[in-house]
C-alpha positions as CSV (number, residue, x, y, z in Angstrom):
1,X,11.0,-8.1,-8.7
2,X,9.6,-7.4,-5.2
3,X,6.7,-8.3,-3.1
4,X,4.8,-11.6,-1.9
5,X,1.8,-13.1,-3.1
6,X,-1.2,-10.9,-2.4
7,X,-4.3,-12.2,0.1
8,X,-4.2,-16.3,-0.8
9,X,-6.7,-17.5,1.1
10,X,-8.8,-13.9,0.9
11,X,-12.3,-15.4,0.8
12,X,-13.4,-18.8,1.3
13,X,-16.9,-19.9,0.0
14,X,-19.2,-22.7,2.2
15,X,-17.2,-25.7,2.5
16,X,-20.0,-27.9,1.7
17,X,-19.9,-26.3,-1.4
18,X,-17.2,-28.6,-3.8
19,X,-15.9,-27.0,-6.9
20,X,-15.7,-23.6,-8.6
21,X,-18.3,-21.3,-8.8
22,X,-19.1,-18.6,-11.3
23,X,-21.3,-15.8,-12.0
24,X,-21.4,-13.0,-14.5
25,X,-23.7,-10.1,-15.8
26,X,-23.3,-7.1,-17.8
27,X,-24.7,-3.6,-17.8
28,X,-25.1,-0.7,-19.9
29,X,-23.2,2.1,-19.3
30,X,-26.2,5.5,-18.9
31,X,-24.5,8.2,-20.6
32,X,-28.1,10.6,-20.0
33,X,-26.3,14.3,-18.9
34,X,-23.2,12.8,-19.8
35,X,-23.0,13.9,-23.8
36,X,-22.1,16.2,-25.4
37,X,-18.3,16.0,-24.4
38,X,-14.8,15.9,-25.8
39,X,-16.5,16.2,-29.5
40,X,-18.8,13.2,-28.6
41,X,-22.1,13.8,-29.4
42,X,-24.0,10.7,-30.6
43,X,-24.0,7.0,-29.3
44,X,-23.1,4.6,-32.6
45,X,-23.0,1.3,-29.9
46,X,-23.3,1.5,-26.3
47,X,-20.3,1.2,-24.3
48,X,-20.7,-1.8,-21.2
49,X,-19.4,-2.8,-18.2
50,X,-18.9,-6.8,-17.5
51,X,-18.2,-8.6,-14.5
52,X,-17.3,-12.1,-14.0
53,X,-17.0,-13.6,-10.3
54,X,-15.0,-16.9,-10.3
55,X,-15.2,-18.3,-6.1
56,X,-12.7,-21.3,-5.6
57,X,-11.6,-21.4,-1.7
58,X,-11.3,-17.6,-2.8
59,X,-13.3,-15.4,-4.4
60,X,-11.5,-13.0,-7.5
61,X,-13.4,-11.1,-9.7
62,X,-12.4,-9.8,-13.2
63,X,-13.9,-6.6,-14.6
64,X,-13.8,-5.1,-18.2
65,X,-15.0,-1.8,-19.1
66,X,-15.4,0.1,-22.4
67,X,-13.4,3.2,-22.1
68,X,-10.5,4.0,-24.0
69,X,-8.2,3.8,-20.6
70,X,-8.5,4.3,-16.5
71,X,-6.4,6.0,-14.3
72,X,-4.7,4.0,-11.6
73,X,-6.6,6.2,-9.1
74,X,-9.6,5.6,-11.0
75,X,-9.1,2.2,-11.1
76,X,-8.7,1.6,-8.0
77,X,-11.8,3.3,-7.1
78,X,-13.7,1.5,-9.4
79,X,-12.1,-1.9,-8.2
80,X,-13.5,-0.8,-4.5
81,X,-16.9,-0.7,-6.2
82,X,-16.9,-4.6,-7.4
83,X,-15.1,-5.9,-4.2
84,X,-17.7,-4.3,-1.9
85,X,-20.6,-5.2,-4.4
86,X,-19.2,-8.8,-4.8
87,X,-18.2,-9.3,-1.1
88,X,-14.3,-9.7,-1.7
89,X,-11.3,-7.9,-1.4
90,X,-10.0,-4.9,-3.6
91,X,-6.6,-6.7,-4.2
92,X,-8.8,-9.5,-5.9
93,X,-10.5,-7.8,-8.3
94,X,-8.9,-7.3,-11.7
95,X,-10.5,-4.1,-14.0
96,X,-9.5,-3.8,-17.3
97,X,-9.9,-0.9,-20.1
98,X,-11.5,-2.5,-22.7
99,X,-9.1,0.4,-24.9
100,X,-11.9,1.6,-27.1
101,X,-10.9,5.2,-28.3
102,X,-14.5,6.0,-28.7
103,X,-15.6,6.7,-25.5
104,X,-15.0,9.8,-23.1
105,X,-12.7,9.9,-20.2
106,X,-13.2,10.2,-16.8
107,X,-11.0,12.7,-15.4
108,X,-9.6,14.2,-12.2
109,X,-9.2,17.5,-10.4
110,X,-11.1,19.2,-13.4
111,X,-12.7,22.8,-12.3
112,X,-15.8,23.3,-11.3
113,X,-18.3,24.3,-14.4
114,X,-20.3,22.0,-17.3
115,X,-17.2,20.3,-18.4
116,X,-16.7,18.9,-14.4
117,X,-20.4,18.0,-14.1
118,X,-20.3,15.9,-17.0
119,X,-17.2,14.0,-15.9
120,X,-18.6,13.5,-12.5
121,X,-22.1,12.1,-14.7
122,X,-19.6,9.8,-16.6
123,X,-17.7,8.3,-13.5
124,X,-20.8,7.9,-11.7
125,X,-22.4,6.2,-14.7
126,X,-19.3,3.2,-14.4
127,X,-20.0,2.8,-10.2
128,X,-23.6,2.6,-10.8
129,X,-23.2,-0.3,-14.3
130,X,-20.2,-2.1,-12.1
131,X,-22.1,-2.0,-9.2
132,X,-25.3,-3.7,-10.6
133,X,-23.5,-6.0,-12.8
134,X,-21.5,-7.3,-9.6
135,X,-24.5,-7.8,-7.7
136,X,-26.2,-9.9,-10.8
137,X,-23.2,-11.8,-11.3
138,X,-23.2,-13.0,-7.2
139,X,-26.8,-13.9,-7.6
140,X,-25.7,-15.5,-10.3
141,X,-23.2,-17.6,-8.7
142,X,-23.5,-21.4,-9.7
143,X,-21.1,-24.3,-10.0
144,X,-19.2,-24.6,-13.0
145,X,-15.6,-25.1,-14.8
146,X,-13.4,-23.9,-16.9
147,X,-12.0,-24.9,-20.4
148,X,-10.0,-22.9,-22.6
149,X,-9.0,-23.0,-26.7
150,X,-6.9,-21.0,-28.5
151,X,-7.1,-20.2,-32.8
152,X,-6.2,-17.7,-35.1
153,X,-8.2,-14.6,-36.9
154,X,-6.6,-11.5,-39.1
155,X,-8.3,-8.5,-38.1
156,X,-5.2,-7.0,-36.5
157,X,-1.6,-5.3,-38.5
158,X,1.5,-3.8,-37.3
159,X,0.6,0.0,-37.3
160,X,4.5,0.8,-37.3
161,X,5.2,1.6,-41.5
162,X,9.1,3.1,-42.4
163,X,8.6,7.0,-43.9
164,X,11.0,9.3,-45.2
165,X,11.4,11.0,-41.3
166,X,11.4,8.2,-39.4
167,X,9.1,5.0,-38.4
168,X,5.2,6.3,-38.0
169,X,1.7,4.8,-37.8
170,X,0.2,3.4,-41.1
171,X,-0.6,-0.3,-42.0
172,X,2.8,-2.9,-42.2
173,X,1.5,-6.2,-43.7
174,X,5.2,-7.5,-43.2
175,X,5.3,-6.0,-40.1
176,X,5.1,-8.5,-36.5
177,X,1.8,-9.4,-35.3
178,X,0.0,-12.4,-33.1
179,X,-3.2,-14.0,-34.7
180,X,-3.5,-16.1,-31.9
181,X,-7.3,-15.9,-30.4
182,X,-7.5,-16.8,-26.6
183,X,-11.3,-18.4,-26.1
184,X,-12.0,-19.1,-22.2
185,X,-15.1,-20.8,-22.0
186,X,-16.5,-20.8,-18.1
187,X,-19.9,-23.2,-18.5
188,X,-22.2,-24.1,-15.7
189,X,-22.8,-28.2,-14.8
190,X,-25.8,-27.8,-17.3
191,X,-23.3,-27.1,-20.1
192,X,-24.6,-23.9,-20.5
193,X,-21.9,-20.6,-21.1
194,X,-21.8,-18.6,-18.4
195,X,-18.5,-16.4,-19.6
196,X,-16.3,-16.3,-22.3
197,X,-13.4,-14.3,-21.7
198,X,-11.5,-13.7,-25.5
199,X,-8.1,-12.1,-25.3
200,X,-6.8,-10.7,-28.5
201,X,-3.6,-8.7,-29.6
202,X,-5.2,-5.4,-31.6
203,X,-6.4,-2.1,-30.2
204,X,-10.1,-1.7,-30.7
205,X,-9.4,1.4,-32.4
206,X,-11.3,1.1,-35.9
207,X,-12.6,4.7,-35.4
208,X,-9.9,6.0,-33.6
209,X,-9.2,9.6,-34.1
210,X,-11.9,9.4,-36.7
211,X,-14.7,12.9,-36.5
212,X,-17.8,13.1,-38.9
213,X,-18.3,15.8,-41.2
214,X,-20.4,18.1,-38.7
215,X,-17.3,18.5,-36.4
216,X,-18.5,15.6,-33.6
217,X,-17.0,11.9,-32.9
218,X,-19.2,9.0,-32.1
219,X,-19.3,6.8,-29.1
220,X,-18.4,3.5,-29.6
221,X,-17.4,0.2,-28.3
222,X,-15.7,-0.2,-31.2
223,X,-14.7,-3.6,-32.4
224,X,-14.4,-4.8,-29.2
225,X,-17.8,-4.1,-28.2
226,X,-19.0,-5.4,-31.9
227,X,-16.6,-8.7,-30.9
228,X,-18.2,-9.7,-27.6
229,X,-21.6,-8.5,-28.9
230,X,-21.4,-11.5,-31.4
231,X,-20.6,-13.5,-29.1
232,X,-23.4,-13.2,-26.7
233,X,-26.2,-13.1,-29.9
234,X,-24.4,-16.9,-30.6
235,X,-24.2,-17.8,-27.2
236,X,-27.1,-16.7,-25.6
237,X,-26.6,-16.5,-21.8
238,X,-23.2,-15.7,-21.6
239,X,-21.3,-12.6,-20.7
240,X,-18.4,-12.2,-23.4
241,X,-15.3,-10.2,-22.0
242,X,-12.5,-8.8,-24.2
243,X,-9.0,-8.1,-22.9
244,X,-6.6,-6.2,-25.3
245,X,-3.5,-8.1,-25.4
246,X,0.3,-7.0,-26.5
247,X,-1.2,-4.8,-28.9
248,X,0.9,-1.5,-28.4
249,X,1.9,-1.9,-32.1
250,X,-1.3,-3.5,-33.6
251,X,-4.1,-1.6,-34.9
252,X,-7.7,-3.3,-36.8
253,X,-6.8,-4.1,-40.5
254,X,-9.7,-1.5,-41.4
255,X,-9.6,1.8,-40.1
256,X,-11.6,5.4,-40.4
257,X,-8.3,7.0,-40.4
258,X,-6.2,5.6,-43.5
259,X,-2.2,6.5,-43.4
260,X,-0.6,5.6,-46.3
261,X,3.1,6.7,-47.2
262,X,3.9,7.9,-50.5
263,X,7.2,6.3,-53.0
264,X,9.1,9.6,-52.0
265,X,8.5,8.5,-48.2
266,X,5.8,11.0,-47.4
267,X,3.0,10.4,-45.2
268,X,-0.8,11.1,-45.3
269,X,-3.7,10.0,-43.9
270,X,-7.2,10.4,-44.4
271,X,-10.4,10.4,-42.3
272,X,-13.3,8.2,-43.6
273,X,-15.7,9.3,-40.9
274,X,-18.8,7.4,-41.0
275,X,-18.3,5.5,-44.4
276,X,-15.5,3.5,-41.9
277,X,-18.6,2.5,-39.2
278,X,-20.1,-1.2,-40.9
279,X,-16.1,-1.7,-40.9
280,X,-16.6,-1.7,-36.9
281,X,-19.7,-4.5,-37.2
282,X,-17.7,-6.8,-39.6
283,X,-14.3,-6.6,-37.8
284,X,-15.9,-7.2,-34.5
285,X,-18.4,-9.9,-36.7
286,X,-15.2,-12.3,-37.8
287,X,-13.3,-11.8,-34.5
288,X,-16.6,-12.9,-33.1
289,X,-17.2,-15.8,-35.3
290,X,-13.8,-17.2,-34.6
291,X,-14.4,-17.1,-30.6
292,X,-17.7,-19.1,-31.1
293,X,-16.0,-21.4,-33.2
294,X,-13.5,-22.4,-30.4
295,X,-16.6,-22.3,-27.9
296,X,-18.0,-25.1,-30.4
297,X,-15.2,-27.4,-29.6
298,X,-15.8,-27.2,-26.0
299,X,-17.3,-30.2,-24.4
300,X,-21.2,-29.3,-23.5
301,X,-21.6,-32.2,-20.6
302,X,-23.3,-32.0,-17.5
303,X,-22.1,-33.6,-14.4
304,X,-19.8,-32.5,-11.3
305,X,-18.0,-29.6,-11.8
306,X,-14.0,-29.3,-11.7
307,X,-12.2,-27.0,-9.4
308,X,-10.5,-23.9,-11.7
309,X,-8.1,-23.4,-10.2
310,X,-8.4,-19.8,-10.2
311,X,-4.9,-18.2,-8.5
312,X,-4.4,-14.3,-8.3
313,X,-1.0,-13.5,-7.4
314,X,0.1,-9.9,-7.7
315,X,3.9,-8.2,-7.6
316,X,5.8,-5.9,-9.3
317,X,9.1,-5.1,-11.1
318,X,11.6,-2.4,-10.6
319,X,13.0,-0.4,-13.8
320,X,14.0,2.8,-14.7
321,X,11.8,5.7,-15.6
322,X,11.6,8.9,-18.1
323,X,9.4,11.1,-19.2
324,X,7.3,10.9,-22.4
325,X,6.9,14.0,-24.6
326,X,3.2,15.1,-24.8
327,X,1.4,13.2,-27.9
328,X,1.0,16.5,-29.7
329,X,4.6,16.9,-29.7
330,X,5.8,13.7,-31.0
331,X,6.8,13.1,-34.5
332,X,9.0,10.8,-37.1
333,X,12.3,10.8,-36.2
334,X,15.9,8.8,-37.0
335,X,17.2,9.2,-33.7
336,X,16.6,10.2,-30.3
337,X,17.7,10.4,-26.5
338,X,16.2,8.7,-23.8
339,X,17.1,10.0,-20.3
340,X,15.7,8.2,-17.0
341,X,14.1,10.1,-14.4
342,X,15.1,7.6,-11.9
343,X,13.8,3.9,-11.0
344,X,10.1,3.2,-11.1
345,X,7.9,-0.1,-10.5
346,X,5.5,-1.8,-12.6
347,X,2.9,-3.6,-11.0
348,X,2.2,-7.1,-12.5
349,X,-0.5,-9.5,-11.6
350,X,-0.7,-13.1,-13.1
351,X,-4.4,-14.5,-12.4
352,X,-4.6,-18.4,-13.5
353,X,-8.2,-19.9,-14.7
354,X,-7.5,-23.7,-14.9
355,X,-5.3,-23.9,-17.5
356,X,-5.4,-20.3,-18.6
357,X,-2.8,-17.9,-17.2
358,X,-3.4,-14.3,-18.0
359,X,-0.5,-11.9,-17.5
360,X,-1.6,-8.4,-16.4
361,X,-0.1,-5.3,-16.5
362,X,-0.9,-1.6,-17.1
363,X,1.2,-0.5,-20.0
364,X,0.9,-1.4,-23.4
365,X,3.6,-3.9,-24.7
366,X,4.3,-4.2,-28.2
367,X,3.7,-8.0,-29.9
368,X,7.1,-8.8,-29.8
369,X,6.7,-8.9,-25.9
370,X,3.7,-10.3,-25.8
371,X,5.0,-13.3,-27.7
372,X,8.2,-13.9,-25.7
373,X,5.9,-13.7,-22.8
374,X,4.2,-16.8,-24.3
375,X,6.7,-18.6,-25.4
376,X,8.7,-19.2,-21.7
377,X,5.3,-19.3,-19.9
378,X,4.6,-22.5,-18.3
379,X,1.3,-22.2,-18.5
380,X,-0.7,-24.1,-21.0
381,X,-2.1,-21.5,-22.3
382,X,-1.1,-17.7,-21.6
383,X,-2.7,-14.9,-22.8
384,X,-0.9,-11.3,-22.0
385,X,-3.5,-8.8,-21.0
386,X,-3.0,-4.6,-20.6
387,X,-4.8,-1.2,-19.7
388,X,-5.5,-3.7,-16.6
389,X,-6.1,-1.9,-12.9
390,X,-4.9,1.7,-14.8
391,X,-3.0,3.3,-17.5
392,X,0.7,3.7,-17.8
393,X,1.4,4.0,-22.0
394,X,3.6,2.3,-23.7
395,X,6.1,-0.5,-22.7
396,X,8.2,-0.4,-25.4
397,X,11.1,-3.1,-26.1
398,X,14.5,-3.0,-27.0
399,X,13.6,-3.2,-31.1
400,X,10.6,-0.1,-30.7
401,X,13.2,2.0,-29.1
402,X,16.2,1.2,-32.0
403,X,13.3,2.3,-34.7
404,X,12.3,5.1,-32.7
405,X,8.9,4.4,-32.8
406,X,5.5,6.1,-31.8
407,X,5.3,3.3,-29.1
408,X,8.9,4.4,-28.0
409,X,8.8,7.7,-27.6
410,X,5.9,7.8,-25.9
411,X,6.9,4.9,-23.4
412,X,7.6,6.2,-19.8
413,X,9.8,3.5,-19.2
414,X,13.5,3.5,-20.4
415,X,15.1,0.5,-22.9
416,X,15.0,-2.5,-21.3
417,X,12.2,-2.1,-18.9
418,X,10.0,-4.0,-21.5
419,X,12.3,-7.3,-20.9
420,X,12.9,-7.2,-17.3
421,X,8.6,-6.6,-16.7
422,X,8.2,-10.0,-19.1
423,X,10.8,-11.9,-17.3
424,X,8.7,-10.8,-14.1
425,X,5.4,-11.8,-15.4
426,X,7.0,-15.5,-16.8
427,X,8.0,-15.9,-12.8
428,X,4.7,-15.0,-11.7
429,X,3.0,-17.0,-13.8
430,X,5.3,-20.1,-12.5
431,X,4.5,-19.4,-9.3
432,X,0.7,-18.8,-9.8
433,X,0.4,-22.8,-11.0
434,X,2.8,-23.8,-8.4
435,X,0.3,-22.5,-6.1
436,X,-2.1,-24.3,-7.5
437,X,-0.2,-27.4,-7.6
């Protein structure tokens, strides 16, 4: 691992003004000249942008976004929209995809023509809705603190099932997964929520891959969006944020698009199109419920506010490389060869929120990661978070890569990258509350 700490001491609010402050707003993402594109055609849920600003010494902002993923480039670019909106620097802002597959992407170097006019609609449409929201959420900015509880809900399965040709995606009850909920609860002096940031290990990916009879897909926030939308109509006021966690591996118990694989080892899936969309509401309803339920137990007392700490330290970890074969060319298989196209870095960021540590990263990691991560954290709590400040596939560990996986052979990082990155982010995370301390 190289690097140093990135811009401690960035931005430093009045010093009259003792404590942490916090603001955060949402906005609605205006997809007017933006459909029809990539098959989607109709809008089942709006997809949102939310911004929280947390200012202690230094201001940091964390951003999430309903698209299914965001180029480093494009995050980037969007990350220069918040930290000019929100009067901080672009290293302090955090974006992450909220990794619905139910929303176009926002592409680059596209010719000119229709297709280029939409996208350029699209990637205007998430300035203008981060913009806005960042402004709302300084004018929002009030004293506050930070509390955090952690429970348990079932919506998520191992997608990897055993067929006949090789380990492919389906539905493995006996498979690895992580129930844990993460519930951060950031409440003004009144008691009143002002964020909850829930951090989950499951793509959001109930329609995924899922068209409707007439040929078109849906827009969607998909149980994400149906997650944090709960949470908001039980907690009025506050802005509810969801991070996908080590869910490389992990798909929503209930799907649109059921694989099943037969006693001879043969697989199938079907496509439930819209009889699959009240499965989106009531995924997202008792992921929701369980995040309010955690809220409940936090303390609602007014009075001085506590300092976070919030700490955003950023670095990165060198491994080796490959290429991934293109998804439309990869299939079950017993074995395979991985060859390295040379070392590569991942960049990591840890970002502490009093006793909250959330480890960042752009690839997807599978569970198995995200649990070791956990387990030799010392934080408190530690909640692993991907698809944050861009896109880089799958992370896949040493165990994905011996199955020869879907998450393996489409990782662009070779066997053992997946260990070295989580003993990176378990430093980081040290050195973010020694920081502190």
């Amino acid at each position: 691992m190289t690097g140093s700490p990135a811009g401690l001491g960035a931005h430093r609010p009045d010093p009259s003004t003792p404590g942490l402050l916090a603001g955060a707003a949402s906005a609605t993402l205006d997809l007017d000249g933006v459909l029809p594109v990539e098959g989607f055609a109709t809008v089942l849920d709006p997809l949102e942008v939310r911004v929280l600003l947390l200012d202690d010494r230094r201001r940091v902002a964390l951003a999430v976004v309903d698209m299914t993923s965001l180029s480093t480039p494009l995050a980037t670019e969007l990350r220069g929209v918040v930290a000019e909106a929100g009067a901080l620097a672009v290293h302090d802002v955090v974006i992450v995809a909220s990794h619905t597959f139910s929303a176009p992407h926002v592409r680059d170097g596209l010719p000119p023509g229709e297709e280029s006019d939409r996208n350029d609609r699209l990637r205007e449409a998430l300035r203008e809705a981060l913009r806005r929201s960042t402004q709302d959420a300084v004018a929002g900015l009030r004293p506050g603190r930070i509390v955090v509880r952690t429970g348990r809900c079932d919506v998520g399965v191992n997608r990897d099932v055993a067929t006949a040709a090789g380990v492919w995606l389906g539905s493995d009850e006996s498979g690895p997964s992580d129930p844990t909920v993460t519930a951060c609860v950031v409440q003004d002096l009144s008691g009143a929520p002002v964020a909850v940031i829930v951090g989950y290990a499951v793509q959001p990916g109930v329609l995924a891959d899922s068209w409707l009879a007439d040929g078109t897909r849906v827009v969607s926030a998909d149980l994400a969006g149906a997650a944090v939308r709960h949470v908001e109509d039980r907690l009025p006021g506050a802005v509810a944020m969801y991070l996908v966690g080590a869910a490389a591996d992990q798909a929503p118990r209930e799907t649109a698009v059921v694989a099943t694989v037969d006693r001879d080892g043969t697989w199938r899936a079907a496509d439930r199109g819209e009889a699959a969309h009240p499965d989106v509401a009531e995924q997202g309803r008792r992921l929701g419920e369980e995040v309010v339920r955690l809220a409940a137990q936090v303390p609602v007392r007014a009075g001085d506010g506590s300092r976070g700490p919030v700490v955003l330290l950023r670095d990165q970890v060198e491994v080796l490389g490959r290429d991934a074969a293109p998804r439309e060319e990869l299939r079950p298989a017993r074995s395979a060869v991985w060859r390295s196209t040379g070392p590569t870095s991942v960049p990591i960021a840890a970002l502490r929120l009093g006793d909250l540590a959330l480890a960042c990263l752009a690839p997807e990691v599978t569970v198995g990661t995200g649990v070791d991560v956990v387990a030799r954290s010392s934080a408190p709590v530690t909640a692993v978070v991907t698809m944050a400040d861009g896109a880089a596939k799958y992370l896949a560990d040493r165990v994905s890569f011996e199955r020869v996986t879907y998450e393996a052979q489409s990782s662009r990082f070779m066997p053992g990258a997946a260990e070295l990155v989580a003993d990176g982010l378990v430093r980081l995370v040290a050195r973010a509350f020694d920081v502190a301390g």
